[in-house]
Structures are given as C-alpha cells and as structure tokens.
N, C-alpha and C positions, 0 to 999 in steps of 0.2 A: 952597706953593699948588698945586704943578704935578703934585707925589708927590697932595695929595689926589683932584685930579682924575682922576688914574690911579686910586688905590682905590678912588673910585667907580664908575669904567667898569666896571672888574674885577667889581666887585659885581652891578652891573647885569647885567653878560654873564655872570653864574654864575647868577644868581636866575632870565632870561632861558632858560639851557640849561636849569635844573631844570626852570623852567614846561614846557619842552618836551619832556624827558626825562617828566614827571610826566604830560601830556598823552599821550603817547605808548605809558605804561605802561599808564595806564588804556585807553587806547582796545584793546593789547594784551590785556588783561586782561578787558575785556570781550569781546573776539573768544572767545577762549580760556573764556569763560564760555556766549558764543554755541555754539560746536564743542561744550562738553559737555552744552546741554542736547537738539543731535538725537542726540549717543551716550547718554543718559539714556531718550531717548524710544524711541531704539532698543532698548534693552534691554526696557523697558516692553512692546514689542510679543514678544519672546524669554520674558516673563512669564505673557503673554496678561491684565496687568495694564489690559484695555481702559479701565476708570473711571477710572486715573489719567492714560493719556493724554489722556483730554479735559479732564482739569484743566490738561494742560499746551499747551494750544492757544488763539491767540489770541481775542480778546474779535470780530473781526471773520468767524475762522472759527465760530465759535457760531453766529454770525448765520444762517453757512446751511445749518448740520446743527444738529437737538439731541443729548442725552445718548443718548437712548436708540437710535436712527437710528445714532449714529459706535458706538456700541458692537457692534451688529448688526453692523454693515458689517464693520467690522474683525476681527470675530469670522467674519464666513460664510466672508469671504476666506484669511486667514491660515490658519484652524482646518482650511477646504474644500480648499486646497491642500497642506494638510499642511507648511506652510512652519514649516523651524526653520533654529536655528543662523544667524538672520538677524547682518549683518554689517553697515560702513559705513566705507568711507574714505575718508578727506576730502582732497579735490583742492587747493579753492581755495577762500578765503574774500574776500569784500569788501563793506564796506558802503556801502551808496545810502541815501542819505535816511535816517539814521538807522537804517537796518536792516540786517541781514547777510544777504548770499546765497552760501549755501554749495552749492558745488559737490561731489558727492563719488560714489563707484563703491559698488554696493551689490551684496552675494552670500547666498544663503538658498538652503538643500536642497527641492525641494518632492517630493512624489508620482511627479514623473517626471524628474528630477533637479536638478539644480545650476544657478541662473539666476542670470545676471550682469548690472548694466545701470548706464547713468549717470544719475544723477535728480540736481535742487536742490530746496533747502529755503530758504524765508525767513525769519529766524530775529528777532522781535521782543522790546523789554524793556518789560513792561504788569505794576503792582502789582509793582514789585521783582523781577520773575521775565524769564527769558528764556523765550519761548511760542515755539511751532511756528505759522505761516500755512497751518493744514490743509488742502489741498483732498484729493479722492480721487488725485492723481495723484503723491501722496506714496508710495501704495502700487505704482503703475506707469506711468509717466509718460503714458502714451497711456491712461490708464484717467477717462474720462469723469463727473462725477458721478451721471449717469443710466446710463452703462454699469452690466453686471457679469460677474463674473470665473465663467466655465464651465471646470467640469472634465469631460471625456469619456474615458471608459476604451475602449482600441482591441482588446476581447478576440480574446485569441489563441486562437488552436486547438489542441485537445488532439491526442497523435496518435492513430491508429488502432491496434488492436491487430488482428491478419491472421492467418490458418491458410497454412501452408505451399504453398498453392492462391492465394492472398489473399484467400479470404473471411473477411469482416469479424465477430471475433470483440466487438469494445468501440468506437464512435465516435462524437464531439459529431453528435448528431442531434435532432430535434423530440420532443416528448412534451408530453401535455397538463395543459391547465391548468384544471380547474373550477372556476367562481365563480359569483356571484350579482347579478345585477343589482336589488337592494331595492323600483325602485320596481314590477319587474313581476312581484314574488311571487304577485300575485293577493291576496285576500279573505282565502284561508285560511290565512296566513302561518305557524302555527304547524305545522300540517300538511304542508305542503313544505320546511319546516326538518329536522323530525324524517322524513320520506323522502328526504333527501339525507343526515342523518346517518347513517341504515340503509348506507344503497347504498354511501357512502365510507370509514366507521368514524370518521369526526370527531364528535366529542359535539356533541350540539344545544346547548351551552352555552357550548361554543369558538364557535360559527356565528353565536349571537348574540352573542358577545362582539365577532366581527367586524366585525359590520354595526350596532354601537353606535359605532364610534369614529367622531370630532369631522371626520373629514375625510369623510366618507360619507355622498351624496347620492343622490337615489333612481337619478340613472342613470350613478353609479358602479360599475364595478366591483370586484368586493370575492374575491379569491381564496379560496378555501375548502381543496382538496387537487387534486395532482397524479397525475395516474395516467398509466396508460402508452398511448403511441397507439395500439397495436393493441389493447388491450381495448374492441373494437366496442360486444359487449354492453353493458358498463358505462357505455359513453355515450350510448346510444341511451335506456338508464332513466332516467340523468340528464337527458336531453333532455326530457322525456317532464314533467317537473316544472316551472312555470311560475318564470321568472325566472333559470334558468338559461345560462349561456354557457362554452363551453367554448372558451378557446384557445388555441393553439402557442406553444411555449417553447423556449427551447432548454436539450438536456439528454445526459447521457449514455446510448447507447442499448446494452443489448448485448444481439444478437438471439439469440442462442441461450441466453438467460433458465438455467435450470435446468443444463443440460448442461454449463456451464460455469463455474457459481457460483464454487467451491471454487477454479478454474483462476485464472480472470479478476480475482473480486475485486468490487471497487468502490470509487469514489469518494465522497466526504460534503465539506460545505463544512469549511474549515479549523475547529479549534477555537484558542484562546487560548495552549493550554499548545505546540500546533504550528508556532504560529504565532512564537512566541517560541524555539525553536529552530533555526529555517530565518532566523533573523532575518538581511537581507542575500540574499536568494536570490530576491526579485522577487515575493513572498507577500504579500498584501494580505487586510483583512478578507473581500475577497468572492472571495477565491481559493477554487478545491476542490482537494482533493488524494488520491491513492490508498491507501485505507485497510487494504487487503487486496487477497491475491493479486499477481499480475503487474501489477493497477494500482499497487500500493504497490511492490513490488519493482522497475519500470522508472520510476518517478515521476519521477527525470532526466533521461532521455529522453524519456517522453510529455507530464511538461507544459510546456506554454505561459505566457510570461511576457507579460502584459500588458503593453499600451503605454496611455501618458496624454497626451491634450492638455490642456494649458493654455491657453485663448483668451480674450479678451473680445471682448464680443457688445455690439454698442450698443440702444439700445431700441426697433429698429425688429427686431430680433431678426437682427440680421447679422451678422458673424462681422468682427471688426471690425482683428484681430490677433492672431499666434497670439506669446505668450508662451513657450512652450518646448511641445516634439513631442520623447515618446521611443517612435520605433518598436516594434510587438510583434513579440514571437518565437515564431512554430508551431513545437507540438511536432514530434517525430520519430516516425512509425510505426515500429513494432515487429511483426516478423513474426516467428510461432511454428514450429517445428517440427510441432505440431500438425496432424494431420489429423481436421479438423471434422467428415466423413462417419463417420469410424470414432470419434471421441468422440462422435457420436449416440447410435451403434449402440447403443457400449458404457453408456451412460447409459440406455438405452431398456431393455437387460438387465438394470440395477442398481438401479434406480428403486424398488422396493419392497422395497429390502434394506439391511441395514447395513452399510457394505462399501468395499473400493477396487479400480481397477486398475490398473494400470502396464502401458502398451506403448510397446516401443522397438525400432527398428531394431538388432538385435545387433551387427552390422559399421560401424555411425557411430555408435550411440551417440545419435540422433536420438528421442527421445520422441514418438509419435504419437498417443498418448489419456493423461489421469490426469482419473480420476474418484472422486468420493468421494460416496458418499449414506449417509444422506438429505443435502440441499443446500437451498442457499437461490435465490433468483431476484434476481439483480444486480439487476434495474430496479425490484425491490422499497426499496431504496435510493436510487439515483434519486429518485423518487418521494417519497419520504417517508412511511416509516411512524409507524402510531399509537402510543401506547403500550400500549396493548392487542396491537396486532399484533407489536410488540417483545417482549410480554411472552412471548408465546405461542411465537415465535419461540425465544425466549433459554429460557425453562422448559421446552420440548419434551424429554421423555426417552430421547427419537432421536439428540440432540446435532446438527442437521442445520446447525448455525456450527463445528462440528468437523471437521478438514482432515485425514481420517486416512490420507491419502498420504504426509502428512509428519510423522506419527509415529511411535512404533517398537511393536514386538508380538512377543510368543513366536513364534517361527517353526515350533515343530513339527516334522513329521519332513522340511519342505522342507528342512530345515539339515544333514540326510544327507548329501547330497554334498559342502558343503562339509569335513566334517569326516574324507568319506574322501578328497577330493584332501589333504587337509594329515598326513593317514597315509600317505599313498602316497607324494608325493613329500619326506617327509621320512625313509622308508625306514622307518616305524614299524611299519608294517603290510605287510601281504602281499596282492595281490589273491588269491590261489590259496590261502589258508591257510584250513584248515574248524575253526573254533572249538570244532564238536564236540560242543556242547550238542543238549540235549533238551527240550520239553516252551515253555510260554508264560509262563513266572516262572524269575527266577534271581538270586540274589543272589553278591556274590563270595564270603563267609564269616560264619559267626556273627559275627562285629565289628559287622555290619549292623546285627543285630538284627531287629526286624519288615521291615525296611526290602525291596524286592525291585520289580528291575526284570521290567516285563510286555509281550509284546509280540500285537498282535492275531489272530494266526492263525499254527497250526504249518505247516508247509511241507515239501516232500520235499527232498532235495538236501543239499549241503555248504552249510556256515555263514559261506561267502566274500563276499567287495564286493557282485559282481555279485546273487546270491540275499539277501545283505541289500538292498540299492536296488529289488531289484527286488520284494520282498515287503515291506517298508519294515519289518524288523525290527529292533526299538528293542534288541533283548539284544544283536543284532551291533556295533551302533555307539556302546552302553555299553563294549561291551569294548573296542570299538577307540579310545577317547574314554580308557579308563584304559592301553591300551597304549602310545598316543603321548604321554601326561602333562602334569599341567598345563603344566609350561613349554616346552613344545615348543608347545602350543594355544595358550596365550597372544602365545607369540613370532610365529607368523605368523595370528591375529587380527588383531594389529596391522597387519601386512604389510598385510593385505586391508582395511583402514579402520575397524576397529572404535574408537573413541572417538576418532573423528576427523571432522572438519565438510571434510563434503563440497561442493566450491566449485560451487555450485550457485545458478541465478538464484531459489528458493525456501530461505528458511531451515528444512534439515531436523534432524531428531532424530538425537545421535549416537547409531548401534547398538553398545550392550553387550555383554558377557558375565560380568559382575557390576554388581551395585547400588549406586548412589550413586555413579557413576563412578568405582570401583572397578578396579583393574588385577588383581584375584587372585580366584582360584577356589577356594573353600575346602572340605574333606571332599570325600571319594571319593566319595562317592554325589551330590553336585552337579556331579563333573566329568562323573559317568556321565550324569547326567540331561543334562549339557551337549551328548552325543555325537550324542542324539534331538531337538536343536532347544527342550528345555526350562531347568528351572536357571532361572540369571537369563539368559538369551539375550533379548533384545529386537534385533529387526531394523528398520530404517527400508526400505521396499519400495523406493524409488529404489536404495538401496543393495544392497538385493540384486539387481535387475535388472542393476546391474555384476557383480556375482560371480558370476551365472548367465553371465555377457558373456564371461567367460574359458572357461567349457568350450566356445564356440563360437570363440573367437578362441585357438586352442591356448595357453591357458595368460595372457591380458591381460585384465587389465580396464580395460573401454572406458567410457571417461567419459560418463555420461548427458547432454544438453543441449538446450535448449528455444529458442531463438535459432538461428532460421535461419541469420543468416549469421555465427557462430562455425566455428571448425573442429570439420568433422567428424572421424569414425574419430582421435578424440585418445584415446588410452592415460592411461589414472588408475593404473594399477597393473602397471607391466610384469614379464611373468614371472613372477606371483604362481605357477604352477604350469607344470612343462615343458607341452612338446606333448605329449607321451606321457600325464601326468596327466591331461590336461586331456581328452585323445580317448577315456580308459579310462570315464572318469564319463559322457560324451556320448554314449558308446554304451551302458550300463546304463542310461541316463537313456531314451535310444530304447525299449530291451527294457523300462524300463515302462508305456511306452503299445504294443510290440508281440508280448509276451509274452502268451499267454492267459492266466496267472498272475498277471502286472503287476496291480498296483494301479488302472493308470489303461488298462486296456486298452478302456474305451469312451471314450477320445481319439480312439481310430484312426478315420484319413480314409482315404480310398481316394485314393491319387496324391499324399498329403502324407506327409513323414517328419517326426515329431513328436519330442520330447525331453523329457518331463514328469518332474514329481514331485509326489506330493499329500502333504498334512499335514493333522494336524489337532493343534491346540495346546491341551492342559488349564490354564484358569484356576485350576485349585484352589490355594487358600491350604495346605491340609491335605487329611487322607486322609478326613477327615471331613466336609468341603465339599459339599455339594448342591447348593450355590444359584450358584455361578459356574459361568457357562456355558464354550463350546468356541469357538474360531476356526477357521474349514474354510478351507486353500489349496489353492492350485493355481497349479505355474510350471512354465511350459513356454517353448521356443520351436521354429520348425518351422526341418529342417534342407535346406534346397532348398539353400543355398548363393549366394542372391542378393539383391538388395537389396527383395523382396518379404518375407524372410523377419519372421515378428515374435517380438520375447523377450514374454512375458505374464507377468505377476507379478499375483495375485490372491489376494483374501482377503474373506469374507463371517463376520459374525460370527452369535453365538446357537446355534448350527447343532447343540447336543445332544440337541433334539427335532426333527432334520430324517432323517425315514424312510431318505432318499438318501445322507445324509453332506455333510459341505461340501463337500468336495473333487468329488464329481462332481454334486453342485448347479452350481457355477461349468463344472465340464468342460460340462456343458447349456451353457450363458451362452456359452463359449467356442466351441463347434462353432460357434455361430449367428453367432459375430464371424468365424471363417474361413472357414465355408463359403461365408457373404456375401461 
C-alpha cells in the first residue's frame, strides 16, 4: 500500500511539472511569437509594404486611424526621410495583462544619416494573430499623432571661383525668377500669355500647361522661366505685362558672362546617370553639379554638401524635437591664375572670330587669359535654356560649345623652331650651314615624283637657321626635318610631350606627330612636311606655350598652371635643349619681329623686345582641295626679363580669304593686348 502511494505522488509531481513545463513553453512560445511579429512588421516597413502593416495592427488601433490615413502616414514619413535599412533589437520582453511589452533599440539610415533610439511596442493576440498596439509613436517615440515629421535641407555654399586679383569669376548669387500670378492676367489672357512667350522663348503651350495644374489658384504663383538679374531690359517688358511677377532665387552667377564661358564652365542640376556614380559622395536629387569647364574640373573642391534636419513639428507649427541634424559643409573657393582685366581685353579682340588664345607668364608658368570664341554665356545655363535656344546653340556652324584651347591643330610654320632647337642640339644640323638652294620649290629627287616642297617668298642671303626663321622658309626646315631623321625627331618629340597628357587642371588633347596615336612617321616627304609644322603635327596650344617656355627659360619647359596657389616656376621638361640652343632660337625668334625682312616685323613696339613667330597651317586633304580652309598663328613672347613679360600663343581660323593673313591679323589683336 505504501509503494502505491509513493507511485502516485510521483505521478502527480511528474503530471504536475509537465503542466508547468507545458505552461511555461507555451507562454515562451508565444513571447517568441510575440518578438517575431514586431521583426515581421519591421521588415513590412524595409518593404514599404504599408497595406500589410495595417492588417497587422490591432482592432483597437484601427479605431483611431483608417487604412487609408496609416498608409499616408507611414508612407510621407519613412518614404520623406529616405529611411532604409530599418533595424530592431529587442531588449526586454514582458507581459501585463495578457499582452507583451517589448522593449527594444531601433537603427535606420535616413537623408542625413544613421539614427538610433529606444522605443516599445505593445504586442497583442486578436483573431489567432499577434497584432501591433499602433500609435504614431511607433515611428518615433516623441512623434505625436497630430505631430509631423519635417525634413529641411541646410544648403551649403558652393565656392567662389576668383581671378588672381579676387575678382569674382563664378558665385552662388541671386537671379531671377518670372512668373505669373493667374488671377491678375487681366481680360486679355491670351494676349499676355503669348507676349510673355515672345519676351522668354517658353511656348505659350508650356505656359498654359502651367497655370492648368490642380494646385493653381488665381493668386498663386506659377514660375514660368528664369532669367538672369542683370537683364534690366528684359524685366522691365515683362513688367509691363499684367499679372506678372518677377522674383529672387538663388542661383549660380558668373559675371563676366561670355569672356569666360569656355574657361569657367557651368553648372546644371545633377542628372540620374550622375547621380549614380558619385553614389556616397553627399549628392542628392536636388544637388547641381559642374558640367564643364573649371566648374566641372574643381567640382571637389567647389561643391558644398548639404546638411538635413530631421525634426518634428507639433501642430501649432513648433519645432517640437529635432530627430537627427547633419551639419552642411561650404564649398572651398578656388582662385585662378587668371587675370580677368587681360581675359577681357583678350575676348573683346576675339569676339567676332574663330579662334583661341594662350597667355602665360613664361618664367612661372602662370596662365593669365585662355579664350576661345565664338563662346557661350555661363548664366545662359543657369537660367535655363529652351529648346529652341539649345537647338540653336548646339546647331550653330561656329561650334561656339567647342573649347578649342584644348584641342590640338596643325601648327604650321610656328613649329620651325622647334624642329631647329631639336637639329641643333642634337648636333644634326648646323646653325651656319647654307643649304645652297635656289628658287621657291624643291623636291629632293625624282623618287618624289609630282610631289615638291614650296616655300613663300625668295630671299637674299645663305640658307642657314637664322634666314630660315627669320623668312619662315618651309624648303629650309624640310631639309633640316630629313637631315636630323625620323628617329632622332621622334626620340625628342617625345622628350618635349608629344603623346603625353599633360597634368593639367583641364583635360587637354594629346599633341601628335602621327595619326591615330601613332608613334612613326612614315615616307620622306611626311617627315619633310613634318619640318614646316604640317604632316600629321597636331599641336594642343597649352602645350606649346610650354615649349615656347624653354627658349625663354634656357632650354626648360615650364609647366603651365591655373591654380593660384600651386607651385609656381615648376619645370615639366628639364633640359629638353641646352642654354646655348635655347638662346640661339630666342634670338632668330627676336630677328623675326626685328628684322625689316622678319615675317612679323609689324610686332615691333618701341621699348618692347618681342620674340615671335607666325604660321599659317594648310587644311588641305590633297593638292586638289579648295574648299578647306587655312589657320593664321601667331606666338610670341616679349623679352624684358621680368615678371610682366607675357608668352602669347594664338590662332584664328578661315583666314584664306583674309587680305592681311592670319598671322598679322592676330599681331593687330595683339599690339592692342600689350600696348594696353
């Protein structure tokens, strides 16, 4: 009897722990059911599956949102913040009354970065399901249900772009804003639609497309186009039109419009494809970014990264808590070598030409004007053009979006002295030697054939450096182009930069002397042509301004640079020819602008010692060509010896119906830039 009593106890107290082992599973089990339905509902928000959250929300939170209300909500906020990568850890779980309160840390990336906080959730079971106790404060614990979640962008400052002076070449400034106020069109509505499409170039169909949308009230304002502040006139006609208003924005300004197109550049709002490449770099839908020019090429430097507050505001419109604050960061101004007075000039000379110029301090290597026309007008971007005005732009047969400072071109007979410093000091040639020829054609032998090099005017004298350079005769420096031979030519090419990218804050064209990046020179009569600056020679003007830079620097070439505060007087090519080579060219180069003979003898200033050379470059495909025209240069710089002196590299194109020649078409252009 006594064993039974024992095996009943024992039964008892087994059945006993099961109940409570089985009790304790399930209440486990439902915790554990509890915890996955707020990582369930979490995820649900990571989906922007907003309809399925509200299916999973209790019967008591329905009560005081609807479907459509929690779906908004959830969607302005989340969507509006740009919150992903939401997260949730769970702290502590316990239940009261039947329901769980979960304690747990919650992390999500937003717009202005990474936000951490502690929140609970009441976790009930309604219809077999474990449901969320939704209120709004699920999204942020201090978030009100009449509160709402403000995002403010704290835009930063682009920098300034500065002339070596600091005058302000590019900076976030004002420009204006025309629109239309609907209800004070007046009577004649169609009438002052179609004179404001005249005056702006916006079609009267855009204008009424505008002032049809669903948010537009008669005394809304309705934007129409942007123009730039200082076009007085242009606002005064708009003014002038009933229902008009014009006002300030903020915008990129750069005052010196035209003169500096090519240089400067411009800005435009980011696009999609740009945007996805900077991804990580602080670039937002409503960023701009530099499209061209020095705004594109210092884009690192000049822009500014926005800053974001995240805040809620309660419904008295107060600012209630701020959520996360990521400071903005102003860009860095950017100061040019550039001098803005002399990149006037020099634009005010070139303005009605096809054409560029290059000036640089010879002895630093500092760039003080590059112009290129025809040109466009930066704040025409800005602004916003039409597509009309685009079209017109971009079709123009002038090419006036073509940056031809930084492309390369037959250089002509400016390429003479290169090719007698690379005879001279490689001992090929002889300054003193008289080639001994006669007459203005000469071929080397029947092997030619028709073929026969011609040079423009006969001359008295021996057939040496000096009377070549200084008559720019093209038979001299045929011969002395086949005396020193291809590969001696090619070997210090190279020396001096040819098919090599010059580290420069503009991405320029590498200069050739064969086609298709070619390292060889092929037949005798292309190496002769090669002597005279023709062949395949394509020169980039930045890069010859260096190699003009060596016959002033005995024999260095001095690296070009546009950034102030870089080092100056830096060496790109040392020694590319002795001092001796280098002062024998400098001074034939003199005796062409002081030679009565000289090619360029209307350089000469009175009290200025000059150093020029002119060219003129034949486009012809063939000998039978009439329809390609000529390029006229002209590079000089003056030899005072001091930090006024300037290197000038120039080139005007068309120039084979110009009565004057190119070459002292520009020497015109240029007197007026030095004597200024």
């Amino acid at each position: 009897m006594k064993n039974k009593i024992i095996i009943i106890a024992v039964i008892i107290v087994i059945i006993i722990v099961g109940i409570i082992l089985g009790i304790n599973y399930m209440n486990k089990n439902n915790e554990n059911n509890a915890k996955q339905a707020l990582n369930s509902f979490c995820e649900l928000i990571n989906n922007k599956d907003y309809e399925k959250m509200y299916q999973q929300i209790t019967n008591e939170a329905k009560q005081n949102i609807n479907s459509e209300d929690f779906i908004a909500r959830n969607k302005n906020i989340y969507e509006g913040i740009d919150a992903t990568d939401i997260k949730i850890e769970i702290q502590n779980c316990e239940k009261q009354n039947g329901k769980y309160n979960i304690e747990y840390k919650q992390k999500m990336y937003t717009s202005a970065g990474e936000v951490e906080f502690n929140n609970s959730a009441i976790i009930e079971k309604q219809e077999k399901e474990y449901k969320i106790n939704w209120s709004s404060k699920f999204i942020f614990p201090e978030l009100g249900n009449n509160d709402k979640v403000r995002v403010e962008t704290l835009n930063a400052k682009r920098g300034d772009i500065l002339d070596r002076n600091g005058k302000t070449l590019a900076e976030d400034g004002q420009i204006a804003s025309c629109g239309i106020v609907p209800g004070k069109l007046g009577q004649d509505k169609e009438e002052s639609i179609n004179k404001i499409a005249e005056l702006t170039g916006v079609s009267s169909d855009y204008i009424k497309e505008q002032l049809n949308k669903s948010y537009v009230k008669d005394d809304t304002f309705v934007p129409v186009k942007k123009i730039s502040n200082s076009d007085t006139v242009l606002k005064e006609k708009l003014l002038e039109i009933p229902g008009i208003l014009i006002n300030k924005v903020d915008g990129r300004v750069y005052p010196l419009g035209k003169e500096t197109g090519h240089l400067i550049g411009y800005v435009q709002a980011i696009n999609s494809e740009e945007l996805a490449n900077n991804e990580g770099k602080g670039y937002n839908t409503n960023s701009v970014i530099g499209k061209s020019g020095l705004e594109l090429a210092y884009e690192d430097t000049l822009r500014g990264i926005d800053g974001t507050e995240i805040y809620i505001e309660d419904e008295n419109k107060n600012k209630k808590s701020v959520i996360i604050k990521q400071d903005k960061k102003d860009g860095k101004d950017v100061k040019l070598t550039i001098d803005s007075v002399l990149q006037t000039n020099v634009y005010e000379q070139m303005k009605n030409d096809k054409g560029f110029f290059v000036i640089m301090q010879p002895k630093t290597g500092e760039l003080l004007a590059l112009v290129s026309t025809p040109t466009f007008d930066s704040n025409d971007f800005t602004v916003g053009m039409t597509t009309k005005q685009w079209e017109e732009l971009n079709n123009d047969e002038s090419k006036p979006l073509y940056n031809r400072f930084v492309q390369k071109y037959c250089p002509g007979s400016t390429f003479k002295p290169i090719i007698g410093a690379i005879g001279l000091n490689t001992g090929k040639i002889n300054a003193n030697e008289d080639y001994g020829y006669t007459g203005t054609s000469w071929q080397k032998d029947s092997s030619w054939g028709d073929y026969k090099i011609t040079t423009l005017k006969e001359y008295n004298g021996a057939k040496n450096l000096l009377n070549g350079i200084i008559n720019s005769d093209n038979i001299y420096f045929a011969q002395s182009a086949l005396k020193i031979g291809k590969d001696t030519l090619i070997e210090n090419f190279n020396k001096i930069g040819f098919n090599e990218q010059l580290d420069f804050s503009l991405n320029l064209a590498k200069s050739q002397y064969s086609n298709n990046n070619g390292t060889d020179i092929t037949g005798e009569t292309k190496l002769a042509d090669t002597g005279y600056g023709q062949g395949n020679v394509l020169v980039n003007p930045i890069h010859m301004a260096s190699m003009y830079s060596s016959f002033y620097n005995e024999g260095n070439m001095i690296k070009p640079i546009l950034k102030y505060d870089e080092e100056k007087s830096s060496i790109w090519k040392e020694t590319v020819f002795s001092a001796e080579t280098a002062n024998t060219i400098k001074n034939a180069l003199i005796q062409v602008v002081e030679n009565p003979n000289g090619t360029a003898n209307d350089m000469k200033i009175a009290g200025t010692k000059i150093a020029g050379k002119t060219g003129t470059a034949e486009l012809k495909t063939s000998s039978d060509d009439t329809e390609s025209g000529t390029l006229g240069w002209f590079n000089c710089f003056t030899v005072n010896n001091n930090s006024n002196d300037l290197l000038i590299i120039s080139m005007v194109e068309n120039t084979q119906n110009n009565s004057e020649g190119g070459s002292h078409y520009l020497i015109r252009k240029i007197r007026n830039i030095i004597i200024k």
